[in-house]
C-alpha positions as CSV (number, residue, x, y, z in Angstrom):
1,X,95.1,-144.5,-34.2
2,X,92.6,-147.3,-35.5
3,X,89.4,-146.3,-35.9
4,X,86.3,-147.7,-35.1
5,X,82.6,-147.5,-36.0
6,X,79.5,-148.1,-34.1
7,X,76.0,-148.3,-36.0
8,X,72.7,-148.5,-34.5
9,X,70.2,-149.2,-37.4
10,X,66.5,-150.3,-37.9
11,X,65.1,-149.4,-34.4
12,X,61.3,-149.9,-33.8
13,X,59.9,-148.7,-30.9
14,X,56.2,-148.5,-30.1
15,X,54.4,-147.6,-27.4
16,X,50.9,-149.1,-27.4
17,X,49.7,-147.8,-30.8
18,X,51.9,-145.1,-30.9
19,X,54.9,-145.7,-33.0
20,X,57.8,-143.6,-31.7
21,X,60.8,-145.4,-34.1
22,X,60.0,-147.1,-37.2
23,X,63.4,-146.5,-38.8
24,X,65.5,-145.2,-36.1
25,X,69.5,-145.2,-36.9
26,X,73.0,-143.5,-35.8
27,X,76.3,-143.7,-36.1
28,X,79.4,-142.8,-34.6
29,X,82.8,-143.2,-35.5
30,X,86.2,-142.3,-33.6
31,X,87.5,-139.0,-34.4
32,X,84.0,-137.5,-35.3
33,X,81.2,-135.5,-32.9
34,X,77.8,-136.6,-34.5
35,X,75.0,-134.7,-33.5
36,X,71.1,-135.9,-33.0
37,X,68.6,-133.3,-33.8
38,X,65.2,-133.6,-33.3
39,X,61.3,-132.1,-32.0
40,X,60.4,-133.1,-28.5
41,X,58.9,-136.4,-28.5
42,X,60.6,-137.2,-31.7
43,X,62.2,-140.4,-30.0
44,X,66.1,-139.0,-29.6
45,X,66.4,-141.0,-25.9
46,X,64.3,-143.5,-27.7
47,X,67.1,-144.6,-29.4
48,X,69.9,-144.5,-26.9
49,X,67.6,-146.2,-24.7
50,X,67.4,-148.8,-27.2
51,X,71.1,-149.1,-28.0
52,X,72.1,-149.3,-24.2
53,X,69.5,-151.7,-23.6
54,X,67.4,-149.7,-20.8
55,X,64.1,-149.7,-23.1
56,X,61.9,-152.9,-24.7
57,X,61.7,-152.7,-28.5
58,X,60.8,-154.3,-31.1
59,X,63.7,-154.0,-33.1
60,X,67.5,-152.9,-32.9
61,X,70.7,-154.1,-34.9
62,X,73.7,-152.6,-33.2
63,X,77.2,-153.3,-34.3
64,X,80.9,-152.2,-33.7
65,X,83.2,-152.5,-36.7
66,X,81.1,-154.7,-38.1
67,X,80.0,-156.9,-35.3
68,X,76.8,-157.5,-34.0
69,X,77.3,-156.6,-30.0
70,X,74.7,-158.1,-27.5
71,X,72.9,-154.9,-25.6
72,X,73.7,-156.8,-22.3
73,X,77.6,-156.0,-22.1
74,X,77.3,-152.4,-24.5
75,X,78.5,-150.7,-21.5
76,X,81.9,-151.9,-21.9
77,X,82.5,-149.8,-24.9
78,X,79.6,-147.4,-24.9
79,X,79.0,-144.8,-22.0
80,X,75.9,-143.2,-21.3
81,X,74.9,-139.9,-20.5
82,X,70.8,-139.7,-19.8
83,X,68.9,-136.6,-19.9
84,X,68.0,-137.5,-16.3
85,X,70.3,-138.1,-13.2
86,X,73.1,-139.8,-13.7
87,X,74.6,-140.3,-10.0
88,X,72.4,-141.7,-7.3
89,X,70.9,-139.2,-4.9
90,X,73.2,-139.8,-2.0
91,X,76.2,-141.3,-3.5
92,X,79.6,-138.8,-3.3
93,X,81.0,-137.4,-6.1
94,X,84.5,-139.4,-5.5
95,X,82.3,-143.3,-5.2
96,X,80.9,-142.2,-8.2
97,X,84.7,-141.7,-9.7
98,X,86.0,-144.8,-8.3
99,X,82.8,-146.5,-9.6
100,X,83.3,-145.2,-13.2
101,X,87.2,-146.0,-12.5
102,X,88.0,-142.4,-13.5
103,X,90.5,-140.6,-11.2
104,X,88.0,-137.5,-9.8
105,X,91.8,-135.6,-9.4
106,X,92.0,-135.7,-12.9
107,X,88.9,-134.1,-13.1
108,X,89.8,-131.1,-10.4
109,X,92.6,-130.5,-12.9
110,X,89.9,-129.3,-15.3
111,X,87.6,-128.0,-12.5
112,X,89.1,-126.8,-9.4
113,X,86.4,-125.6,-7.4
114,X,85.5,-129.2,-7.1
115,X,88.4,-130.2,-5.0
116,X,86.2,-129.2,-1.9
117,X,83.1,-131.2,-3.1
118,X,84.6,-134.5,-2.9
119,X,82.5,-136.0,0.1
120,X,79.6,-133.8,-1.1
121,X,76.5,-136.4,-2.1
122,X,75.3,-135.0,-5.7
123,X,72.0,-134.2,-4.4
124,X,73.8,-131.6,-2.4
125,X,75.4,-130.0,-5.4
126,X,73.5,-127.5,-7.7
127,X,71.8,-128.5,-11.0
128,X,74.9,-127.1,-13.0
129,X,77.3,-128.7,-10.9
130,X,75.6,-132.3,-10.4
131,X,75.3,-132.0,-14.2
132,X,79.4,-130.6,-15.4
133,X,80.4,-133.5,-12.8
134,X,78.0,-136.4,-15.0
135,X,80.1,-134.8,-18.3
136,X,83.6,-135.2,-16.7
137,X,82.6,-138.7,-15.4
138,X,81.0,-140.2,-18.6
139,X,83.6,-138.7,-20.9
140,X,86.4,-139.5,-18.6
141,X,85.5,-143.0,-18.8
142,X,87.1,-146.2,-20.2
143,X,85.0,-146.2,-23.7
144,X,85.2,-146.2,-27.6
145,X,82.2,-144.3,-27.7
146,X,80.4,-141.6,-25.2
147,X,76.5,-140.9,-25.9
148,X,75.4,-137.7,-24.5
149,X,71.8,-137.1,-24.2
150,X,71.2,-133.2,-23.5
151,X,74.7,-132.2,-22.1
152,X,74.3,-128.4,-22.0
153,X,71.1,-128.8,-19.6
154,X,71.7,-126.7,-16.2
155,X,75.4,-126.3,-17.4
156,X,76.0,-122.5,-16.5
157,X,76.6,-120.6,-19.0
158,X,80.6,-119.9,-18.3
159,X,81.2,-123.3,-18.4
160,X,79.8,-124.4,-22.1
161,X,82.8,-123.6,-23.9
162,X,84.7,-126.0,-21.2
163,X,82.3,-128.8,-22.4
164,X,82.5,-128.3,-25.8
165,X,86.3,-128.5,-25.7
166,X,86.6,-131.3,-23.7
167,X,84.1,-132.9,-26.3
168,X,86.6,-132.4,-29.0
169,X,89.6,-133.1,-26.8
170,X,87.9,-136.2,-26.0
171,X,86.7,-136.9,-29.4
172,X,90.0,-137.4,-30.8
173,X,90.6,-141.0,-29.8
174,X,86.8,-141.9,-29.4
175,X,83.5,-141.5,-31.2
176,X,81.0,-139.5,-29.5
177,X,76.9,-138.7,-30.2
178,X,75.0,-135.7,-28.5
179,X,71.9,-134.4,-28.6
180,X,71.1,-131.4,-26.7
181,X,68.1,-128.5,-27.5
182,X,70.9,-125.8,-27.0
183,X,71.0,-125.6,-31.3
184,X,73.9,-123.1,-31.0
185,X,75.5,-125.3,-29.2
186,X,75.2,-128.5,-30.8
187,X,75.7,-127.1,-34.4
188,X,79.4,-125.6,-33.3
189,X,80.7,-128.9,-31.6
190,X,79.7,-131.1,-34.2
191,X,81.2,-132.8,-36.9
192,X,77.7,-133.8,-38.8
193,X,74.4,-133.9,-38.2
194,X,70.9,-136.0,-38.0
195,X,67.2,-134.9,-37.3
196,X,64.6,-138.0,-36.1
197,X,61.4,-136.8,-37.6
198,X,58.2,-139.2,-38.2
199,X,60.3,-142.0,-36.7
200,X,63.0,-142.3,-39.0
201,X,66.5,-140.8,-38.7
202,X,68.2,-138.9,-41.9
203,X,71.1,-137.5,-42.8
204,X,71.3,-133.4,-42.7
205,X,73.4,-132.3,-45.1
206,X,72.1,-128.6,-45.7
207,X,69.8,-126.3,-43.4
208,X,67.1,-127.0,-45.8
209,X,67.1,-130.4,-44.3
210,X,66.2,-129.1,-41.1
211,X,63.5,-127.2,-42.6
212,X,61.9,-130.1,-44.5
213,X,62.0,-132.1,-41.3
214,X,60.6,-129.2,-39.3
215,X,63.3,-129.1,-36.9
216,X,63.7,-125.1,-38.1
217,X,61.6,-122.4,-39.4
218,X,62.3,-120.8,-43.2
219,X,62.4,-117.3,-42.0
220,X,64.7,-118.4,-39.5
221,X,68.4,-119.4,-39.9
222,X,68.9,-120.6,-36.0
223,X,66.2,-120.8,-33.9
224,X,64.0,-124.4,-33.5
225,X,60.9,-124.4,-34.6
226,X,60.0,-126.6,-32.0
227,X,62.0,-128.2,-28.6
Protein backbone atom coordinates (compact mmCIF):
# COMPACT_ATOMS: atom_id res chain seq x y z
CA UNK A 1 0.00 0.00 0.00
CA UNK A 2 1.64 3.50 -0.68
CA UNK A 3 1.27 5.81 1.85
CA UNK A 4 0.40 9.16 1.97
CA UNK A 5 0.56 12.21 4.17
CA UNK A 6 -1.55 15.20 4.57
CA UNK A 7 -0.20 18.32 6.76
CA UNK A 8 -2.14 21.25 7.71
CA UNK A 9 0.47 23.81 9.27
CA UNK A 10 0.68 27.51 10.30
CA UNK A 11 -3.17 28.21 10.63
CA UNK A 12 -4.18 31.84 11.85
CA UNK A 13 -7.43 32.35 12.67
CA UNK A 14 -8.78 35.48 14.36
CA UNK A 15 -11.94 36.54 15.15
CA UNK A 16 -12.11 40.35 15.68
CA UNK A 17 -9.37 40.68 18.33
CA UNK A 18 -9.63 37.43 19.54
CA UNK A 19 -7.03 35.19 18.13
CA UNK A 20 -8.30 31.60 18.09
CA UNK A 21 -5.17 29.95 15.95
CA UNK A 22 -1.82 31.50 15.79
CA UNK A 23 0.01 28.31 15.14
CA UNK A 24 -2.52 25.80 14.45
CA UNK A 25 -1.16 22.39 12.72
CA UNK A 26 -2.16 18.50 12.08
CA UNK A 27 -1.25 15.76 10.40
CA UNK A 28 -2.44 12.61 9.12
CA UNK A 29 -1.00 9.82 7.46
CA UNK A 30 -2.43 6.48 5.94
CA UNK A 31 -2.38 3.64 8.31
CA UNK A 32 -2.45 5.96 11.46
CA UNK A 33 -5.69 7.37 13.81
CA UNK A 34 -4.42 10.81 15.02
CA UNK A 35 -6.31 12.25 17.64
CA UNK A 36 -7.04 16.26 18.39
CA UNK A 37 -7.32 17.08 22.01
CA UNK A 38 -8.30 20.11 23.21
CA UNK A 39 -10.51 22.76 25.92
CA UNK A 40 -13.72 24.00 24.44
CA UNK A 41 -13.13 26.98 22.53
CA UNK A 42 -9.52 25.97 21.99
CA UNK A 43 -10.14 26.13 18.07
CA UNK A 44 -10.23 22.11 17.27
CA UNK A 45 -13.25 22.86 14.33
CA UNK A 46 -11.17 25.95 13.77
CA UNK A 47 -8.86 24.13 12.07
CA UNK A 48 -10.85 21.60 10.07
CA UNK A 49 -12.82 24.49 9.15
CA UNK A 50 -9.78 25.96 7.79
CA UNK A 51 -8.39 22.98 6.01
CA UNK A 52 -11.82 22.16 4.20
CA UNK A 53 -12.19 25.66 3.38
CA UNK A 54 -15.65 26.40 5.12
CA UNK A 55 -13.98 29.30 7.51
CA UNK A 56 -11.97 32.77 6.39
CA UNK A 57 -8.44 32.89 7.82
CA UNK A 58 -5.67 34.50 7.73
CA UNK A 59 -3.37 31.81 7.13
CA UNK A 60 -3.31 27.95 6.14
CA UNK A 61 -0.62 25.85 4.20
CA UNK A 62 -2.15 22.49 3.50
CA UNK A 63 -0.33 19.80 1.52
CA UNK A 64 -0.62 16.04 0.48
CA UNK A 65 2.64 14.26 -0.06
CA UNK A 66 4.18 17.20 -0.37
CA UNK A 67 1.94 19.23 -2.51
CA UNK A 68 0.35 22.31 -1.79
CA UNK A 69 -3.58 21.42 -2.51
CA UNK A 70 -5.97 24.48 -3.27
CA UNK A 71 -8.91 24.32 -0.35
CA UNK A 72 -11.44 24.61 -3.34
CA UNK A 73 -11.22 20.80 -4.56
CA UNK A 74 -9.92 19.26 -0.77
CA UNK A 75 -13.04 17.41 -0.89
CA UNK A 76 -11.80 15.10 -3.35
CA UNK A 77 -9.38 13.53 -1.04
CA UNK A 78 -10.48 14.75 2.40
CA UNK A 79 -13.98 13.95 3.91
CA UNK A 80 -15.61 15.83 6.56
CA UNK A 81 -17.38 15.02 9.48
CA UNK A 82 -18.69 18.47 11.41
CA UNK A 83 -19.69 18.44 14.91
CA UNK A 84 -23.07 19.70 13.55
CA UNK A 85 -25.49 17.99 10.95
CA UNK A 86 -24.08 16.45 8.37
CA UNK A 87 -27.23 15.46 6.09
CA UNK A 88 -29.89 18.05 5.22
CA UNK A 89 -33.07 18.06 7.30
CA UNK A 90 -35.24 16.40 4.85
CA UNK A 91 -33.00 14.59 2.55
CA UNK A 92 -33.32 10.42 2.88
CA UNK A 93 -30.77 8.50 4.21
CA UNK A 94 -30.33 6.49 0.69
CA UNK A 95 -29.94 10.36 -1.50
CA UNK A 96 -27.54 11.03 0.98
CA UNK A 97 -25.69 7.46 0.01
CA UNK A 98 -26.02 7.94 -3.66
CA UNK A 99 -24.76 11.56 -3.05
CA UNK A 100 -21.60 10.44 -1.18
CA UNK A 101 -21.46 7.55 -3.91
CA UNK A 102 -21.37 5.02 -1.09
CA UNK A 103 -23.59 1.91 -1.45
CA UNK A 104 -26.18 2.44 1.82
CA UNK A 105 -26.40 -1.76 1.46
CA UNK A 106 -23.06 -1.88 2.35
CA UNK A 107 -23.74 -0.03 5.21
CA UNK A 108 -26.90 -2.27 6.40
CA UNK A 109 -24.32 -5.03 6.26
CA UNK A 110 -22.73 -3.33 9.27
CA UNK A 111 -26.12 -1.98 10.67
CA UNK A 112 -29.14 -3.90 10.02
CA UNK A 113 -31.79 -2.19 11.72
CA UNK A 114 -31.29 0.45 9.03
CA UNK A 115 -32.55 -1.55 6.22
CA UNK A 116 -36.11 -0.21 7.18
CA UNK A 117 -34.93 3.47 7.35
CA UNK A 118 -34.03 3.84 3.88
CA UNK A 119 -36.81 6.41 2.79
CA UNK A 120 -36.72 7.84 6.31
CA UNK A 121 -35.58 11.84 5.97
CA UNK A 122 -32.63 12.12 8.84
CA UNK A 123 -34.63 14.54 10.68
CA UNK A 124 -36.89 11.70 11.36
CA UNK A 125 -34.19 9.54 12.82
CA UNK A 126 -33.01 9.92 16.47
CA UNK A 127 -29.85 11.84 17.40
CA UNK A 128 -27.79 8.47 17.66
CA UNK A 129 -29.07 7.23 14.64
CA UNK A 130 -28.78 10.53 12.30
CA UNK A 131 -25.34 10.64 13.85
CA UNK A 132 -23.93 6.36 13.39
CA UNK A 133 -25.55 7.03 9.75
CA UNK A 134 -23.04 10.54 9.18
CA UNK A 135 -19.94 7.95 10.50
CA UNK A 136 -20.87 5.13 8.00
CA UNK A 137 -21.35 7.73 5.15
CA UNK A 138 -18.13 9.93 5.69
CA UNK A 139 -15.96 6.88 6.32
CA UNK A 140 -17.50 4.91 3.62
CA UNK A 141 -16.56 7.45 1.24
CA UNK A 142 -14.09 7.69 -1.64
CA UNK A 143 -11.11 9.53 0.41
CA UNK A 144 -7.33 9.36 1.44
CA UNK A 145 -8.21 10.91 4.48
CA UNK A 146 -11.59 11.14 6.85
CA UNK A 147 -11.74 14.12 9.51
CA UNK A 148 -14.02 13.47 12.25
CA UNK A 149 -14.97 16.22 14.39
CA UNK A 150 -16.79 14.81 17.66
CA UNK A 151 -17.87 11.27 16.42
CA UNK A 152 -18.96 9.65 19.62
CA UNK A 153 -21.67 12.58 20.14
CA UNK A 154 -25.37 10.97 20.58
CA UNK A 155 -23.73 7.58 19.48
CA UNK A 156 -25.44 5.18 21.97
CA UNK A 157 -23.49 3.72 24.03
CA UNK A 158 -23.70 -0.13 22.44
CA UNK A 159 -22.66 1.15 19.38
CA UNK A 160 -19.13 2.85 20.32
CA UNK A 161 -17.09 -0.14 20.04
CA UNK A 162 -18.73 -0.52 16.31
CA UNK A 163 -17.30 2.98 15.59
CA UNK A 164 -14.12 2.59 16.91
CA UNK A 165 -13.63 -0.61 14.89
CA UNK A 166 -14.68 0.54 11.85
CA UNK A 167 -12.22 3.55 12.50
CA UNK A 168 -9.32 1.13 12.48
CA UNK A 169 -10.81 -1.15 9.85
CA UNK A 170 -11.09 1.91 7.84
CA UNK A 171 -7.81 3.28 8.91
CA UNK A 172 -5.90 0.75 7.35
CA UNK A 173 -5.78 2.10 3.74
CA UNK A 174 -6.51 5.76 4.73
CA UNK A 175 -5.44 8.45 7.20
CA UNK A 176 -7.94 9.58 9.57
CA UNK A 177 -8.08 12.61 12.43
CA UNK A 178 -10.83 12.73 15.28
CA UNK A 179 -11.46 14.79 17.85
CA UNK A 180 -14.17 13.96 20.15
CA UNK A 181 -14.70 15.08 24.26
CA UNK A 182 -15.38 11.26 24.92
CA UNK A 183 -11.33 11.04 26.36
CA UNK A 184 -11.81 7.31 26.89
CA UNK A 185 -12.74 7.04 23.74
CA UNK A 186 -10.40 8.90 21.84
CA UNK A 187 -7.32 7.77 23.81
CA UNK A 188 -8.11 3.81 22.93
CA UNK A 189 -8.70 4.44 19.06
CA UNK A 190 -5.83 6.37 18.46
CA UNK A 191 -2.59 5.92 17.22
CA UNK A 192 -1.07 9.49 18.65
CA UNK A 193 -2.07 12.40 20.05
CA UNK A 194 -2.29 16.49 19.92
CA UNK A 195 -3.77 19.06 22.34
CA UNK A 196 -4.58 22.93 20.72
CA UNK A 197 -3.92 25.04 23.75
CA UNK A 198 -3.24 29.02 23.45
CA UNK A 199 -3.58 28.66 19.71
CA UNK A 200 -0.91 26.48 18.87
CA UNK A 201 -1.06 22.71 18.31
CA UNK A 202 1.71 20.26 20.04
CA UNK A 203 2.68 17.07 19.97
CA UNK A 204 1.58 14.76 23.24
CA UNK A 205 3.94 12.48 23.86
CA UNK A 206 3.30 11.71 27.71
CA UNK A 207 0.15 12.46 29.95
CA UNK A 208 2.22 15.19 31.49
CA UNK A 209 1.71 16.89 28.28
CA UNK A 210 -1.80 16.98 28.79
CA UNK A 211 -1.32 18.35 32.04
CA UNK A 212 1.01 21.19 31.03
CA UNK A 213 -1.57 22.14 28.41
CA UNK A 214 -4.35 21.90 30.84
CA UNK A 215 -6.26 19.51 28.88
CA UNK A 216 -6.10 17.08 32.36
CA UNK A 217 -5.91 17.52 36.01
CA UNK A 218 -2.57 16.07 38.13
CA UNK A 219 -4.66 14.28 40.61
CA UNK A 220 -6.37 12.79 37.80
CA UNK A 221 -5.15 10.14 35.34
CA UNK A 222 -8.53 10.32 32.85
CA UNK A 223 -10.82 12.74 33.43
CA UNK A 224 -10.64 16.47 31.38
CA UNK A 225 -10.06 19.16 33.26
CA UNK A 226 -12.17 21.05 31.12
CA UNK A 227 -14.63 20.12 27.75
Amino acid sequence: MDKHKLIVDSVVVRFGQKTVLSGGYITAETGVVTGLLGRNGAGKSCLFRALMGGLKVENVMVSIDGKPVDRRVIGRSVKYLPQGRLIPAGMTLHRAFDFYGVNYWAFVNQAPKFSRLYDSPVDELSGGEARLAELFLVLLSDALFYILDEPFTQVDPVNIDQVKALIRQRSRDHGIIITDHNYDAISTVTDNLFVIADGYTSPVRSREDLVRHGYLRAEDPLAPASV
